[in-house]
C-alpha positions as CSV (number, residue, x, y, z in Angstrom):
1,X,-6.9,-10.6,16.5
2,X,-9.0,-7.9,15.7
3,X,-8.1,-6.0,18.7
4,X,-4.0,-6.0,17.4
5,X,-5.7,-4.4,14.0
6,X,-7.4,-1.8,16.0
7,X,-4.4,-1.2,18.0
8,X,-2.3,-1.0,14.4
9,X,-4.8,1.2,12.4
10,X,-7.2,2.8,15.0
11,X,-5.8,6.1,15.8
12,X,-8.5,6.8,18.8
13,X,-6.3,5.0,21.4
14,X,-8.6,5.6,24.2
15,X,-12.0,4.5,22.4
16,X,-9.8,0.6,22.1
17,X,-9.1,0.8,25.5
18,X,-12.1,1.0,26.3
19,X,-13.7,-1.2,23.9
20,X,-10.7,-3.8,25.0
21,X,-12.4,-3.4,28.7
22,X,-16.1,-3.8,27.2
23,X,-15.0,-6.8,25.5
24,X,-13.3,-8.5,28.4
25,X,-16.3,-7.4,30.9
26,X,-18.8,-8.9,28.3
27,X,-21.6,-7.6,26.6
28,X,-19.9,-6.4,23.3
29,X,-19.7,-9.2,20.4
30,X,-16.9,-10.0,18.0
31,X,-19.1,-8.1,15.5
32,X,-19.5,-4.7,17.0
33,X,-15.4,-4.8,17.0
34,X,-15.5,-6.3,13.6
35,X,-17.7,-3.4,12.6
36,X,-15.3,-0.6,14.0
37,X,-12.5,-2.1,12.8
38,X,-14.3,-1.9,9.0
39,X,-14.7,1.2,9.7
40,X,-11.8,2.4,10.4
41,X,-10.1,0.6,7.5
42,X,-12.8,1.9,5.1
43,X,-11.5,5.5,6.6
44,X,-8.1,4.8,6.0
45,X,-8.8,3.1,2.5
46,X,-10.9,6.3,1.4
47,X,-7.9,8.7,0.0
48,X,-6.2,5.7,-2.3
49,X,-9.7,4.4,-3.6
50,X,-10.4,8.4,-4.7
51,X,-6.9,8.6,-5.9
52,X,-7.3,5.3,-7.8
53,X,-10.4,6.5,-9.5
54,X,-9.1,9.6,-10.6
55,X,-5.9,7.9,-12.3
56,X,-8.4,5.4,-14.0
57,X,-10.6,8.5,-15.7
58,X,-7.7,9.6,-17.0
59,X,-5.6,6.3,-18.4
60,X,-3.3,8.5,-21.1
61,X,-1.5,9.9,-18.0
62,X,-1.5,6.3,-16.3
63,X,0.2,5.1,-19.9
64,X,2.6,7.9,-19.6
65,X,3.6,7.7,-16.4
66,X,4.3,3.8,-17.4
67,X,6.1,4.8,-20.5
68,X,8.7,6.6,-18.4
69,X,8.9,4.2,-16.3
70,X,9.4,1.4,-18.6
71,X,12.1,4.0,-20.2
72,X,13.9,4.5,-17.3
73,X,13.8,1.4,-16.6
74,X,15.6,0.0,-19.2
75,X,18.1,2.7,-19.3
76,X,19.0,1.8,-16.0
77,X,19.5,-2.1,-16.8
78,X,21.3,-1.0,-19.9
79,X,23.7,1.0,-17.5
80,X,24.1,-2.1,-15.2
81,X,24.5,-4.3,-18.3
82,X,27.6,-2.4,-19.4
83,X,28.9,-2.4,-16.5
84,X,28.9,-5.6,-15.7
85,X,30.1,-6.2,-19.2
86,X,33.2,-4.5,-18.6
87,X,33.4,-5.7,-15.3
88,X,33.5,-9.0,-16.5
89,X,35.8,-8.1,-19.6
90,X,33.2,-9.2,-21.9
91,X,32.9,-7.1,-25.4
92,X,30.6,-6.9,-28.1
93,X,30.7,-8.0,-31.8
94,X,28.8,-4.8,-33.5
């Protein structure tokens, strides 16, 4: 199994390969793969955990960004709404 995530995530096909024909030959454990594999996802993990702590030391633009989403948001179901409203020949009491 963790050969398929090394094969997904790894971009160094010929270092799996070879690690694949170690493996099969003997003389490399489940935990030297398990160790490249971390370390290859801690790679790939890298950018989004520094991205993640820069959005959370600065949480007014994280509430922003929400805000406008949440605002968006609902003017898009609103659009929808009355749409469907009229679509369906419903009306309002106002």
């Amino acid at each position: 199994m963790v050969f398929t995530y090394l094969d997904a995530f790894d971009g160094d096909e010929a270092a799996v390969a070879e690690l694949k024909a170690h493996y099969r030959r003997g003389g490399l454990g489940d935990m030297a793969v398990k160790k490249r594999l971390e370390s290859v996802l801690q790679e790939l993990l890298a950018p989004t955990r520094e991205r993640r702590a820069a959005y959370a030391r600065d949480q007014a633009y994280v509430l922003d960004v929400l805000r406008d989403g949440a605002n968006k948001a609902r003017a898009a179901t609103q659009a929808t709404f009355e749409e469907v409203r009229a679509g369906l020949g419903l009306f309002r009491f106002d």
